[in-house]
N, C-alpha and C positions, 0 to 999 in steps of 0.2 A: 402514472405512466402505464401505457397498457403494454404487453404481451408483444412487440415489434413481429407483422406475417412477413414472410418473404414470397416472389413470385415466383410461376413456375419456372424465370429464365434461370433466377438466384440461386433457385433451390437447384437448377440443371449442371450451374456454376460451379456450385457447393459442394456435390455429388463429386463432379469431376475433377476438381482440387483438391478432395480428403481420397481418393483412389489414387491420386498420383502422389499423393504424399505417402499415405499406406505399401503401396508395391515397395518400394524399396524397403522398409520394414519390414514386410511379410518374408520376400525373397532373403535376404539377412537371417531372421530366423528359424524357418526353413533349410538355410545354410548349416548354420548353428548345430542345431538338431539331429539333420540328417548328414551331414558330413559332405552334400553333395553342393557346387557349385551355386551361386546366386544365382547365375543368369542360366540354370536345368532346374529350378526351381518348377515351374508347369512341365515337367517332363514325372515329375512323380505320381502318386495317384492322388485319383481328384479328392480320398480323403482327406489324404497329408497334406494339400494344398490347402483345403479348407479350413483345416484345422487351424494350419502357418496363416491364415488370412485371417480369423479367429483372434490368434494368439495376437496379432499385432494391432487389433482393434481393440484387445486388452490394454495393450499398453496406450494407445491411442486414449483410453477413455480414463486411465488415471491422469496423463497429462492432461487433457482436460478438464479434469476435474481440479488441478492441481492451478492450472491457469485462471481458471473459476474464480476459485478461493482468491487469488492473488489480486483479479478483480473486485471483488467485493471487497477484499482490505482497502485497497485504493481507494474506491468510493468513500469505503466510513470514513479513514481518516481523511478526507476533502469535507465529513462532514452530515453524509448521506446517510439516515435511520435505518433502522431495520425493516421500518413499513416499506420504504423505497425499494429497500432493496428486494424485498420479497414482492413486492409489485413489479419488479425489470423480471421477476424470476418466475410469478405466476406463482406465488403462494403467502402465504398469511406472514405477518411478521414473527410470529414466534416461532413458525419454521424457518424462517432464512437466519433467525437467530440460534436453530438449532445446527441450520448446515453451514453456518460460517460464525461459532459463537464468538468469533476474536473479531470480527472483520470492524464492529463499531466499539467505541472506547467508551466504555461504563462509569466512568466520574460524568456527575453533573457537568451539564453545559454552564459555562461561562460566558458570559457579556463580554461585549466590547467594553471596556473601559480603560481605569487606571488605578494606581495605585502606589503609596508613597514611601521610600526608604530613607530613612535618617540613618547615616552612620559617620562615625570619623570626625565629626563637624562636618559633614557634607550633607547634600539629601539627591535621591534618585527620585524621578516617574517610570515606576512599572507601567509598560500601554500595552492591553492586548490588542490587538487589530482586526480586520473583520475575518481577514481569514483566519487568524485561530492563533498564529504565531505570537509571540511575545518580544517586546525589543522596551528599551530604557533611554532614558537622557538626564543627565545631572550634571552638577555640580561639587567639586572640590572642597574645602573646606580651602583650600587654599585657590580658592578663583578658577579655577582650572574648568570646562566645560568638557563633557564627554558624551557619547551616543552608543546605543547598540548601531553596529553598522544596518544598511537599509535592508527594508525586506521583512521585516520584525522574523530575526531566525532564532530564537528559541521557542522548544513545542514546548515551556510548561513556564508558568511565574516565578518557580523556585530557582530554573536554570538561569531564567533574566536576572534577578535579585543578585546568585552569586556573583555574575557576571560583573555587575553595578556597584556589589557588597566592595570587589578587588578594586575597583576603580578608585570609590571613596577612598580604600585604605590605602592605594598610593598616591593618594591627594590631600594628605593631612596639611594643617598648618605646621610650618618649620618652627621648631620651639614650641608645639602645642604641648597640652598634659596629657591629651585626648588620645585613648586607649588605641 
């Protein structure tokens, strides 16, 4: 994925929608500051104005950087590598893994598959699915038929299993010896 340009009307957009969100910030902290009204905010001098328009571009660029980050977590766990993500970002993957080292989850990738639980006298299919989730379907020891509900919603095997583990065990045979 390359570097998305925007045009000059975007960019004229762009300009004009982060000024109108900034002003009430700036004016706010300028408030703050000087003790003196939001709306005599430009009645100050044009340093303390600057400054107040400064200070709230500060804060403007931690949120964004804050929203950043929150996208990139989103991406990895949808699935999205560090290449990608430093390709949306315009830098190598070992930088976008240095400026979002959480955002992709460091256990080996996983296959779709499945996989089998005996317990109880019963037995489960662990399935992961394509999208990553985890969900089961089994069998009782006493006949009983169960499911993770749809969607496969657990993020890990282990979670599924317990899930499956409780099922078997309230599906023993009546009378069984079985633990």
């Amino acid at each position: 994925m390359t570097v998305p340009e925007i045009s000059p009307e975007e960019q004229a957009e762009l300009d004009k929608a982060l000024y109108d969100a900034l002003n009430p910030l700036a004016s706010a902290i300028r408030s703050r500051e000087s003790g003196v009204s939001a709306d005599r905010m430009w009645d100050a001098s044009p340093v303390d104005v600057a400054l107040s328009v400064l200070a709230a571009w500060r804060v403007m660029d931690g949120e964004v950087k804050r929203l950043t980050e929150r996208a990139a977590v989103t991406a990895g766990s949808y699935g999205a590598s560090y290449e990608q993500l430093g390709a949306v970002w315009g830098i190598t993957r070992q930088g976008a893994r240095k400026k979002w080292p959480d955002a992709v989850s460091r256990t080996a990738p996983t296959t779709v598959g499945t996989s089998t639980l005996a317990l109880f006298g019963g037995a489960a299919e662990l399935v992961r699915s394509p999208s990553g989730g985890w969900g089961w379907t089994g069998r009782g020891a006493d006949g009983t038929a169960g499911a993770a509900p749809d969607g496969a919603p657990y993020a890990t095997a282990e979670e599924a299993a317990a899930h499956a583990g409780a099922f078997l065990k309230e599906h023993v045979l009546v009378g069984s010896d079985q633990p």
